[in-house]
VEXMAR-868070 format. One record per residue (C-alpha): residue number from 1; residue in one letter; x, y, z. Coordinates in pm, 1 decimal, m for minus. Layout:
// residues N
k: NUM, r: a, u: X, v: Y, w: Z;
...
END
This chain:
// residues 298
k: 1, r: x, u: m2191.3, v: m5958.5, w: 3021.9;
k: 2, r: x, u: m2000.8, v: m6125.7, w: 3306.0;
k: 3, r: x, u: m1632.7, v: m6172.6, w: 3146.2;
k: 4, r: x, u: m1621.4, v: m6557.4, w: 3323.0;
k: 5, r: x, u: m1937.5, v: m6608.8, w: 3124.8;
k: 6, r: x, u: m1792.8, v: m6469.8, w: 2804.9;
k: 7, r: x, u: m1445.6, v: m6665.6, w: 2882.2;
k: 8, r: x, u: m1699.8, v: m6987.2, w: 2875.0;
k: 9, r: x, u: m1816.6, v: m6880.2, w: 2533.9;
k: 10, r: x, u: m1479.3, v: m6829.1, w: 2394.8;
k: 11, r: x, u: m1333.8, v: m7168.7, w: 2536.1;
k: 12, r: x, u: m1660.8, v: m7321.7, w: 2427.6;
k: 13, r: x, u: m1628.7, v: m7205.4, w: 2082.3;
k: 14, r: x, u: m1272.9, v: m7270.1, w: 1986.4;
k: 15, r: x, u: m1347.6, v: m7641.4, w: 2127.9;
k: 16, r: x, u: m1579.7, v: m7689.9, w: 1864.1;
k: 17, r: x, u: m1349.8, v: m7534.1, w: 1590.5;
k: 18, r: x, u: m1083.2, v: m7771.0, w: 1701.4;
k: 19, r: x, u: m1293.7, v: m8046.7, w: 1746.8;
k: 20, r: x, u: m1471.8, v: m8051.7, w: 1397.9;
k: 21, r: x, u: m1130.5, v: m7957.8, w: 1236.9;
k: 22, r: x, u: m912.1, v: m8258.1, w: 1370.3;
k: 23, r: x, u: m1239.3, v: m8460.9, w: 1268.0;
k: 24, r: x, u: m1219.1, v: m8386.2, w: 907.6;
k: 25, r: x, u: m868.9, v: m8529.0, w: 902.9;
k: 26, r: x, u: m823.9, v: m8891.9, w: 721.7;
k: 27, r: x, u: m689.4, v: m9211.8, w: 930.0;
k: 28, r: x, u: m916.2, v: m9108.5, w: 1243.3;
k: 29, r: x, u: m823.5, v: m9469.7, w: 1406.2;
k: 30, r: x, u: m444.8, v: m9363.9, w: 1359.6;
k: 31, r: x, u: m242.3, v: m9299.1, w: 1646.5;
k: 32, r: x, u: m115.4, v: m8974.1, w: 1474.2;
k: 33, r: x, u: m451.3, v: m8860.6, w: 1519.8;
k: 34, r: x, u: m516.1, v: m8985.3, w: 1891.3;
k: 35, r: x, u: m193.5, v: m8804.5, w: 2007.5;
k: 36, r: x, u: m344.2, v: m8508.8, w: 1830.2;
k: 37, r: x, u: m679.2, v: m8473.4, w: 1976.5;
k: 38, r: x, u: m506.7, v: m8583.3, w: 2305.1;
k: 39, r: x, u: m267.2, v: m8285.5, w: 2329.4;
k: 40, r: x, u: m531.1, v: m8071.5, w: 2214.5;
k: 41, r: x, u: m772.4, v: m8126.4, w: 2456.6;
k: 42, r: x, u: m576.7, v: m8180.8, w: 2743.7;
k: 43, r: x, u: m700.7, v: m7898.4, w: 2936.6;
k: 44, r: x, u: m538.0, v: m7563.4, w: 2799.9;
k: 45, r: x, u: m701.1, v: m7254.1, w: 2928.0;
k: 46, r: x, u: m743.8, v: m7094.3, w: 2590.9;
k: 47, r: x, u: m660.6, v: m6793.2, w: 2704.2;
k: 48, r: x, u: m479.6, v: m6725.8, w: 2345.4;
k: 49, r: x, u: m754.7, v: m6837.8, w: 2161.4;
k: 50, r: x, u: m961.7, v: m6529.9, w: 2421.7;
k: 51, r: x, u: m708.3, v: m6259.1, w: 2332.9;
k: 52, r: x, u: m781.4, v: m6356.9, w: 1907.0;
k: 53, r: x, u: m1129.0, v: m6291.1, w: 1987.1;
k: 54, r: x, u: m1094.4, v: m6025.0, w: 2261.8;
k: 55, r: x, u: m873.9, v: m5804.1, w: 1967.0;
k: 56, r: x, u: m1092.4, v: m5901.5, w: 1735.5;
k: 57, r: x, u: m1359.5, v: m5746.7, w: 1908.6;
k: 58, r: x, u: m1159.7, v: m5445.4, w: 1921.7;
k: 59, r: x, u: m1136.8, v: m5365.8, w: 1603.3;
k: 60, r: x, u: m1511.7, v: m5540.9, w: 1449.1;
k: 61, r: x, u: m1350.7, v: m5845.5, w: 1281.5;
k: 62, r: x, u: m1630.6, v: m6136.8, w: 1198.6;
k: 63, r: x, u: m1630.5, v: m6404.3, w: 1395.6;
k: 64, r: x, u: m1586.0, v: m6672.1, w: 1166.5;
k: 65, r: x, u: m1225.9, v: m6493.7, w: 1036.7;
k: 66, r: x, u: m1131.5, v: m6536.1, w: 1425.6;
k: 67, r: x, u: m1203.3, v: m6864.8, w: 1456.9;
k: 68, r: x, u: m965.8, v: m6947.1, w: 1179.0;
k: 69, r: x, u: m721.9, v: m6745.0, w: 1357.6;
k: 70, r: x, u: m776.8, v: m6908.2, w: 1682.7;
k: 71, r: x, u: m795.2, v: m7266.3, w: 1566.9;
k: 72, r: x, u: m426.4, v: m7204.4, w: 1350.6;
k: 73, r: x, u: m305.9, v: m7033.6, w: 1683.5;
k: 74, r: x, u: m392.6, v: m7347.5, w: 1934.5;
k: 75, r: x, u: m247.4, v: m7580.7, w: 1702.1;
k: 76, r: x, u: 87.6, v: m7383.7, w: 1760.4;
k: 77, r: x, u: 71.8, v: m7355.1, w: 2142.6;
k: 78, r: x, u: m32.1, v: m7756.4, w: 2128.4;
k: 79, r: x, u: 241.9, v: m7872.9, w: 1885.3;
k: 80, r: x, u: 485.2, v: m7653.2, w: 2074.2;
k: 81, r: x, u: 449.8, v: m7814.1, w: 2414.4;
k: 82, r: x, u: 434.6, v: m8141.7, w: 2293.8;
k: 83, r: x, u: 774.8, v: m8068.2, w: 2154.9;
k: 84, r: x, u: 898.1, v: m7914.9, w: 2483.5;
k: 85, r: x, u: 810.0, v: m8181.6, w: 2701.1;
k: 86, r: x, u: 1016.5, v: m8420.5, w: 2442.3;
k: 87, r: x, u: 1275.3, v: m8587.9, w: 2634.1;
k: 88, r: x, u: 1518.4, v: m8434.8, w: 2440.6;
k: 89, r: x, u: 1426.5, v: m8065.9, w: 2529.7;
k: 90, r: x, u: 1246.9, v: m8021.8, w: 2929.9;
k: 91, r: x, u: 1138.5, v: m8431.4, w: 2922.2;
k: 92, r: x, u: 840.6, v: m8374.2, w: 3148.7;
k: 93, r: x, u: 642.5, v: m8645.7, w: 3171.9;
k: 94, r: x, u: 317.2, v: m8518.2, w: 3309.6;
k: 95, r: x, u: 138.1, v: m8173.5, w: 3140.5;
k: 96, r: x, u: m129.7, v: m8054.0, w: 3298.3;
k: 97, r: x, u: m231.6, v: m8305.0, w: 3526.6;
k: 98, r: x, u: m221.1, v: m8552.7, w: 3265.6;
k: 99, r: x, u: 85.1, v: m8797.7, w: 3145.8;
k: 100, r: x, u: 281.2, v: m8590.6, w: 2850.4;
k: 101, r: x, u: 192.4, v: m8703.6, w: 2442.6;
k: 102, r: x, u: 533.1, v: m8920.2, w: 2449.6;
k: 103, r: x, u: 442.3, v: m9118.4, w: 2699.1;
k: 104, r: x, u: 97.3, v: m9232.1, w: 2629.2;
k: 105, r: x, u: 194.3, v: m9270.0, w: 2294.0;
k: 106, r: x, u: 578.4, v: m9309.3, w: 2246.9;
k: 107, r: x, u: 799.2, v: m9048.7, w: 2151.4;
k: 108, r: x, u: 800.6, v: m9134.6, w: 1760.4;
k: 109, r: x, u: 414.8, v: m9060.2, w: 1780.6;
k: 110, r: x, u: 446.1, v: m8715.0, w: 1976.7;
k: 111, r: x, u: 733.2, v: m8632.7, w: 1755.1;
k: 112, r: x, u: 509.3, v: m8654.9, w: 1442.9;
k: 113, r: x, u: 182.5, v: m8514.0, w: 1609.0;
k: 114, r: x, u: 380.9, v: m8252.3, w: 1702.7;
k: 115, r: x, u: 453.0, v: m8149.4, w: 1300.0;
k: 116, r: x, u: 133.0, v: m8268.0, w: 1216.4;
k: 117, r: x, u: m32.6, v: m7988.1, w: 1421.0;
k: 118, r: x, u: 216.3, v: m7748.5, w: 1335.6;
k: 119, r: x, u: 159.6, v: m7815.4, w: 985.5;
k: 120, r: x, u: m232.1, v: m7821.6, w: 1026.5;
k: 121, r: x, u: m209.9, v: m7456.4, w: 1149.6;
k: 122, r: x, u: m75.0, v: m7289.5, w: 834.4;
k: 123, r: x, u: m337.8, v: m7519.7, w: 624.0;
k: 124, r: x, u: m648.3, v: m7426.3, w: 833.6;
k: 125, r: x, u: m475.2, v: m7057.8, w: 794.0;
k: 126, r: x, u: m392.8, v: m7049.3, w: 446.3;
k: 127, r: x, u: m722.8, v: m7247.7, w: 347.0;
k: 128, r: x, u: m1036.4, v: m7127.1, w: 560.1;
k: 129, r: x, u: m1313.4, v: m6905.4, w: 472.7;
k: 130, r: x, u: m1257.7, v: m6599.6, w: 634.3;
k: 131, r: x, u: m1518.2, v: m6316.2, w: 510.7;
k: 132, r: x, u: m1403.6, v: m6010.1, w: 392.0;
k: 133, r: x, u: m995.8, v: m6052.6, w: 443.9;
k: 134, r: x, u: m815.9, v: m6046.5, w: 125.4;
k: 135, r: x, u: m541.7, v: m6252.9, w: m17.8;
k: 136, r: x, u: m244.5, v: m5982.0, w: 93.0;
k: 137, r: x, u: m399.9, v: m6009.1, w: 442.2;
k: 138, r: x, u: m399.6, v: m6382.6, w: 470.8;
k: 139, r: x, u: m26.6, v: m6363.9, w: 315.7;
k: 140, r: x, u: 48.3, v: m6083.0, w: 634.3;
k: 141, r: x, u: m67.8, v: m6316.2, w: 858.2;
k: 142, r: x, u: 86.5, v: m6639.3, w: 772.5;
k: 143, r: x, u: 417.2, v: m6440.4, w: 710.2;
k: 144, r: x, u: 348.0, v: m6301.5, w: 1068.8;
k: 145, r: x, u: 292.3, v: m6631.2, w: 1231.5;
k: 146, r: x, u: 548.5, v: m6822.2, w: 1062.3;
k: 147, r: x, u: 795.8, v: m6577.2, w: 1150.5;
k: 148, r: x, u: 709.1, v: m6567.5, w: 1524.2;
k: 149, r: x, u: 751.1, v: m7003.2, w: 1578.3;
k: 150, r: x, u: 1058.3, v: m6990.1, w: 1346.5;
k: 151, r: x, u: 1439.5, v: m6909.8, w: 1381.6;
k: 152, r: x, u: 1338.6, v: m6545.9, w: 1473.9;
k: 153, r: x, u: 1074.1, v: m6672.3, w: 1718.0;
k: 154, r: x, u: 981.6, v: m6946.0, w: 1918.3;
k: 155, r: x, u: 1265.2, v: m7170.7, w: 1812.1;
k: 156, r: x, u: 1551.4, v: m6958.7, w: 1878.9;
k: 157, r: x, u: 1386.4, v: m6898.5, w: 2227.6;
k: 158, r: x, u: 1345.7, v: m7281.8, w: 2343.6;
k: 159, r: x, u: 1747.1, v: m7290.1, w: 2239.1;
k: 160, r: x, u: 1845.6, v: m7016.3, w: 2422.7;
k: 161, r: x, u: 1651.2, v: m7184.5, w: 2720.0;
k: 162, r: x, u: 1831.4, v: m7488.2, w: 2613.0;
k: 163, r: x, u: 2170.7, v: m7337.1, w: 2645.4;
k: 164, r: x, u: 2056.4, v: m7127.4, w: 2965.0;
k: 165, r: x, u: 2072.9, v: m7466.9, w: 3166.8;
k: 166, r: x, u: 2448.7, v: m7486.0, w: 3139.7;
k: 167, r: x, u: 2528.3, v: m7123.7, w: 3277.1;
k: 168, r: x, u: 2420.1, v: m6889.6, w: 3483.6;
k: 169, r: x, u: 2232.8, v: m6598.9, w: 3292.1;
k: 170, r: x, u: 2155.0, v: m6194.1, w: 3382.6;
k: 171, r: x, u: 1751.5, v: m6081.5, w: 3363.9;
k: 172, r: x, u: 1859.3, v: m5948.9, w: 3063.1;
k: 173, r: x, u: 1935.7, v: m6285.5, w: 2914.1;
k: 174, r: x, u: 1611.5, v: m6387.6, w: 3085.8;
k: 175, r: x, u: 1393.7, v: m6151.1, w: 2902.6;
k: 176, r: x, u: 1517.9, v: m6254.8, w: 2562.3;
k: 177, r: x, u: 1469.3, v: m6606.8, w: 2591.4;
k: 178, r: x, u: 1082.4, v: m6514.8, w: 2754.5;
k: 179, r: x, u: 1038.4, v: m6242.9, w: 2469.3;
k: 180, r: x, u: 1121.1, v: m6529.1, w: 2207.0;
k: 181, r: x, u: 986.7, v: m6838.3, w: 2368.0;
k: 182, r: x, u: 651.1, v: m6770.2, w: 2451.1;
k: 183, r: x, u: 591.6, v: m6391.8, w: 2406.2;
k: 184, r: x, u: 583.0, v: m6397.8, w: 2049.4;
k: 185, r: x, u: 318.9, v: m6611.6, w: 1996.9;
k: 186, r: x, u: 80.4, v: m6419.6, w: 2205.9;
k: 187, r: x, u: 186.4, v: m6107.0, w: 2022.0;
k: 188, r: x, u: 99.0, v: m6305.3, w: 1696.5;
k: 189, r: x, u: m245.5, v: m6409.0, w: 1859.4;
k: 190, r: x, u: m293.3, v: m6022.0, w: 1885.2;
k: 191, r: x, u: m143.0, v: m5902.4, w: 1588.1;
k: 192, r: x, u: m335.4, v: m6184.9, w: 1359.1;
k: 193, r: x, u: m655.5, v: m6060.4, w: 1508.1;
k: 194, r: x, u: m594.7, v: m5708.9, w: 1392.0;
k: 195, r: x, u: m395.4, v: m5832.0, w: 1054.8;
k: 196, r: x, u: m708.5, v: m5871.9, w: 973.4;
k: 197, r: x, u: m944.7, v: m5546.7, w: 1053.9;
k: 198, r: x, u: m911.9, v: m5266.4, w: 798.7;
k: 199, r: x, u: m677.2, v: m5082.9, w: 1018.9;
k: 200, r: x, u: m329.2, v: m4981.3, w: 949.1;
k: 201, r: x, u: m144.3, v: m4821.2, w: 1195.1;
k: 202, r: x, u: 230.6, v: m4871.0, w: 1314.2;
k: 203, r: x, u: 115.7, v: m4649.8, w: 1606.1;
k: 204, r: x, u: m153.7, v: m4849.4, w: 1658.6;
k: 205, r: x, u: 15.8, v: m5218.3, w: 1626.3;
k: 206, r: x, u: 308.7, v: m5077.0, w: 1857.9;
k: 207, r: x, u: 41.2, v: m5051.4, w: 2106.6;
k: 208, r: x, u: m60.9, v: m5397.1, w: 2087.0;
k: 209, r: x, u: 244.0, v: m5502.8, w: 2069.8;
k: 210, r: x, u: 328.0, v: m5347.8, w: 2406.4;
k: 211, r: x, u: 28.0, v: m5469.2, w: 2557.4;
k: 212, r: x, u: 62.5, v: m5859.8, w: 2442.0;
k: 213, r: x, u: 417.4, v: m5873.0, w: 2492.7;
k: 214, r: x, u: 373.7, v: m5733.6, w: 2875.7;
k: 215, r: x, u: 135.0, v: m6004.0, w: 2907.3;
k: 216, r: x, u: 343.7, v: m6281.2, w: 2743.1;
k: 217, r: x, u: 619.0, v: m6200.5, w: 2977.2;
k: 218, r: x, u: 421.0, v: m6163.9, w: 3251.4;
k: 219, r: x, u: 293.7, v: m6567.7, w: 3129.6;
k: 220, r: x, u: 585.1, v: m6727.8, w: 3148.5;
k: 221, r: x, u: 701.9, v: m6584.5, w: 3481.1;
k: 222, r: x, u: 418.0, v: m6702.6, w: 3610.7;
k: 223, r: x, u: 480.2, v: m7083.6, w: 3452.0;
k: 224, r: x, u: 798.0, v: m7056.9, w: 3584.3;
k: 225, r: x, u: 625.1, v: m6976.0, w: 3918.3;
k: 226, r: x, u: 466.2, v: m7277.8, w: 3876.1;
k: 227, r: x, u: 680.8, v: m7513.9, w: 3794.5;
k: 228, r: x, u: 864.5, v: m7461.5, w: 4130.9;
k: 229, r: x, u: 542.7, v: m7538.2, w: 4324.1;
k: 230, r: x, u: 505.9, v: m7852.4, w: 4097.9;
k: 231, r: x, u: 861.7, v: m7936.7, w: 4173.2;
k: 232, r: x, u: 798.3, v: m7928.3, w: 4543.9;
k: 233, r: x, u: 541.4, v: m8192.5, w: 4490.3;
k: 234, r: x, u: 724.4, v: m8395.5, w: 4276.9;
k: 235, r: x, u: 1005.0, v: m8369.1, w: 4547.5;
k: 236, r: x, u: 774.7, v: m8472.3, w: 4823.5;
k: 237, r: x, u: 690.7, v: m8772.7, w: 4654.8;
k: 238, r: x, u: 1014.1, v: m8839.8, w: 4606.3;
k: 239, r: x, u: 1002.6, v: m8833.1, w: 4186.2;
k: 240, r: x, u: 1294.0, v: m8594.4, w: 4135.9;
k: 241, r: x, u: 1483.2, v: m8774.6, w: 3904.2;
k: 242, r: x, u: 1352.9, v: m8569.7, w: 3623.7;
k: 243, r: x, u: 1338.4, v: m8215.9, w: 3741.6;
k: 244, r: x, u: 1612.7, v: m7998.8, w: 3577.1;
k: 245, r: x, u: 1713.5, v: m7694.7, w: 3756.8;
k: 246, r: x, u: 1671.7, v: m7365.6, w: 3521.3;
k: 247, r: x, u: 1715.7, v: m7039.5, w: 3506.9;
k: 248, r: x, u: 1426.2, v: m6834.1, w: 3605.0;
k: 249, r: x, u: 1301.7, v: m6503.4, w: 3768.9;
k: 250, r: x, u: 1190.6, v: m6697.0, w: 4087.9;
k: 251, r: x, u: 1522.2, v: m6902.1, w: 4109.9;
k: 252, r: x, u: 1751.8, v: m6545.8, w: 4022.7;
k: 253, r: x, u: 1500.2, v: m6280.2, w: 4194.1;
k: 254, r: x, u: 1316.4, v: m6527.2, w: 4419.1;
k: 255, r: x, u: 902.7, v: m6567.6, w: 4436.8;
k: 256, r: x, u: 846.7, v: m6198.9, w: 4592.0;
k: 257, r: x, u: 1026.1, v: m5966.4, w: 4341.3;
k: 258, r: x, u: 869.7, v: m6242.6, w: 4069.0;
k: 259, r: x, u: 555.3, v: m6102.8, w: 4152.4;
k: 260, r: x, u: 610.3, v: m5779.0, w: 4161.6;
k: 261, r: x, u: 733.8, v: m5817.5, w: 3823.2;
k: 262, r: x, u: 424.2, v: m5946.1, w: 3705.8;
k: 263, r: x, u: 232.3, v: m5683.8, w: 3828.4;
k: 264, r: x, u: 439.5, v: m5448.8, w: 3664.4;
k: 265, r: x, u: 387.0, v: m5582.0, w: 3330.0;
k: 266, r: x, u: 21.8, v: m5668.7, w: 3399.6;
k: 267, r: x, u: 46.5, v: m5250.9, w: 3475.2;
k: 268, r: x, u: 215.7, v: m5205.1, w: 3142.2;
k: 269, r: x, u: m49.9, v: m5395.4, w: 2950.7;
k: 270, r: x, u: m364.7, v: m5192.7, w: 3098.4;
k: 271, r: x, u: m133.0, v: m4850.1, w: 2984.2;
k: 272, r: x, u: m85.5, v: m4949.4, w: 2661.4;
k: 273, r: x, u: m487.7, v: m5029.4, w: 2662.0;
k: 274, r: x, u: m562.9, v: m4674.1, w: 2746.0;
k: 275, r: x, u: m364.4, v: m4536.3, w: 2476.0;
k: 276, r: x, u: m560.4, v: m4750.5, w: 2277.8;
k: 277, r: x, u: m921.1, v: m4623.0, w: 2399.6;
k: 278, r: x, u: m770.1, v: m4268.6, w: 2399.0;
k: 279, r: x, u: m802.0, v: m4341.4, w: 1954.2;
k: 280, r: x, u: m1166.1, v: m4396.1, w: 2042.3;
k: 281, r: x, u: m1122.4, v: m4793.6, w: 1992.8;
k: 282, r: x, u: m1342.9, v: m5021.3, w: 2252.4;
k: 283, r: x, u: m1099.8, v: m5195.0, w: 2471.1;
k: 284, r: x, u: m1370.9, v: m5370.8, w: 2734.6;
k: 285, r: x, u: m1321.2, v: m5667.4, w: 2653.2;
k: 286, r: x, u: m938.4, v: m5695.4, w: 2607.5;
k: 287, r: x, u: m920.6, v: m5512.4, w: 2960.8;
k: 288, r: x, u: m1170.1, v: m5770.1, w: 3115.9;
k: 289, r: x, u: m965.2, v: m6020.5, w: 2975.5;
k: 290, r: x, u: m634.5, v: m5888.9, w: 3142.6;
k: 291, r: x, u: m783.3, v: m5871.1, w: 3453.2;
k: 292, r: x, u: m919.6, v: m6229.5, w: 3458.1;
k: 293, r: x, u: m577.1, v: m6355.0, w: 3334.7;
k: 294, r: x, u: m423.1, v: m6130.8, w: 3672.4;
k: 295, r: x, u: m701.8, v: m6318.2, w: 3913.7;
k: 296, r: x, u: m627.3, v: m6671.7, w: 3718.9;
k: 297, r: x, u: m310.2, v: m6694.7, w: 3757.7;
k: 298, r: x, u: m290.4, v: m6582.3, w: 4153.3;
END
C-alpha cells in the first residue's frame, strides 16, 4: 500500500479516537472543553500518533491497544504546546496557522485545558480496553510516559530552553535541551507501542530508542528551521514585537550545516532500522514512515 495512503488511514483513525473521546467528556458547552477540541484539532500532522501504529505494526500489537496509546500520546503533544505558547513560556500567539488556545480563549482557559488534556491522557491510558496487555504492562507504560513529560523529561527540557534565552549555549547544551524537550516523547510514542508486544529485549528497545530519538532530534531542528522562516514573515509584516531570539542549530550552525544534521540523524534512524530487520522483525512500515517524515519536512 502507498505509505501517503496509509498516513491518511492513520491520521483518519486517531481523529476519530480523539474525537469520540473528548465527546464522552461532561460540560460539552464549557469553554474547558472548546479550548480542548480546539487545540486538538488544530491541524497536527499526527505523525506521533503514525510512529504508535507504525511500531506497533512491528511487533503485531492489536489495533485497538494502539489507539489507546495514540489517543493518551496526542493529548500530551496537544497539552504541551498549549503550554508552550503560554505567554509566560515562548507567548506565540498564532500555532499552526491558527490564533494560539490563550488567545481565542484567554489564558485562564488554555491554562486549564492544558491540565485537562494532560490529565485525560493517563485516564484514557490507565482506563481503556486494550486486548491482551496485562496490568504490569499498562503500569510500564504509564510509568514510561509519565516519566518522559515530567522533571526527567519534557519539563526539565522547556526550562533548560527557558534558561537558554539568557546565554549563549554549546551544541552540546543544544542536544540536551532537544533530547528532553521533544525527543522523549517520541521515544515514549515508540517505546509504548512495543511496552506492549510480548517482547523483551534491552537490545531490542536500545534500538528503538536510537531510532526515535534520531528522529526526535532531527524534529525539532527542523521546527527550529521553521520558526526562522515564520519569523521572516512576521518581520515583513512588521509584527516583531513578539519574536524572542533563541538558541538554535540554525542561529549557532546556520540553515546549511542544520540540514546536514538532519540528514545525519534521519541516516541514524534507517541504521538502527536495519539492525532491527537483521532480528527478522518487519520494519516496512516504520521505514516508509521515516522516509515520508524526510520528504515532509523538506
Amino acid at each position: 500500500m502507498n505509505f501517503v495512503r496509509l498516513y491518511k488511514i492513520y491520521s483518519n483513525r486517531i481523529n476519530n479516537k480523539l474525537f469520540f473521546t473528548l465527546n464522552k467528556l461532561p460540560f460539552q458547552n464549557s469553554n474547558l472543553i472548546k479550548a480542548m477540541k480546539y487545540s486538538i484539532f488544530s491541524g497536527s500532522k499526527r505523525l506521533r500518533s503514525c510512529l504508535v501504529y507504525a511500531t506497533g505494526k512491528t511487533f503485531n500489537i492489536n489495533l485497538i491497544a494502539l489507539d489507546v496509546i495514540a489517543t493518551a500520546i496526542e493529548c500530551i503533544h496537544s497539552y504541551s504546546l498549549i503550554h508552550d505558547d503560554l505567554p509566560c513560556m515562548d507567548n506565540d500567539l498564532f500555532r499552526r496557522g491558527k490564533i494560539s488556545c490563550h488567545v481565542k480563549y484567554g489564558e485562564n482557559i488554555a491554562l486549564l485545558a492544558g491540565d485537562a488534556l494532560q490529565s485525560l491522557a493517563f485516564n484514557v491510558l490507565s482506563d481503556s480496553f486494550m486486548p491482551d496487555i496485562s496490568d504490569s504492562k499498562r503500569i510500564k507504560m504509564i510509568s514510561e510516559l509519565s516519566s518522559s513529560i515530567g522533571a526527567s523529561g519534557m519539563c526539565i527540557g522547556q526550562m533548560l530552553d527557558l534558561e537558554s534565552e539568557k546565554k549563549e549555549v554549546v551544541l552540546s547544551e543544544l542536544d540536551s535541551i532537544n533530547l528532553y524537550k521533544t525527543a522523549f516523547l517520541i521515544r515514549s510514542a515508540v517505546r509504548l507501542a512495543y511496552f506492549s508486544s510480548n517482547y523483551l529485549s534491552e537490545s531490542i528497545l536500545s534500538t528503538l530508542d536510537c531510532f526515535s530519538i534520531s528522529i526526535g532530534l532531527a524534529f525539532q531542528i527542523q521546527d527550529d528551521i521553521l520558526d526562522i522562516k515564520n519569523d521572516i514573515i512576521r518581520i515583513s509584516n512588521k509584527d516583531s514585537n513578539n519574536i524572542v531570539q533563541k538558541n538554535t542549530y540554525p542561529s549557532i550552525m546556520g540553515l546549511d550545516q542544520s540540514k546536514k544534521k538532519i540528514q545525519q540523524l534521519y541516516k541514524k534512524s534507517f541504521l538502527a532500522l536495519n539492525n532491527l530487520q537483521k532480528k527478522d522483525f518487519d520494519t516496512n512500515i516504520l521505514r516508509k514512515l521515516t522516509q515520508f517524515i524526510i520528504k515532509f519536512n523538506k
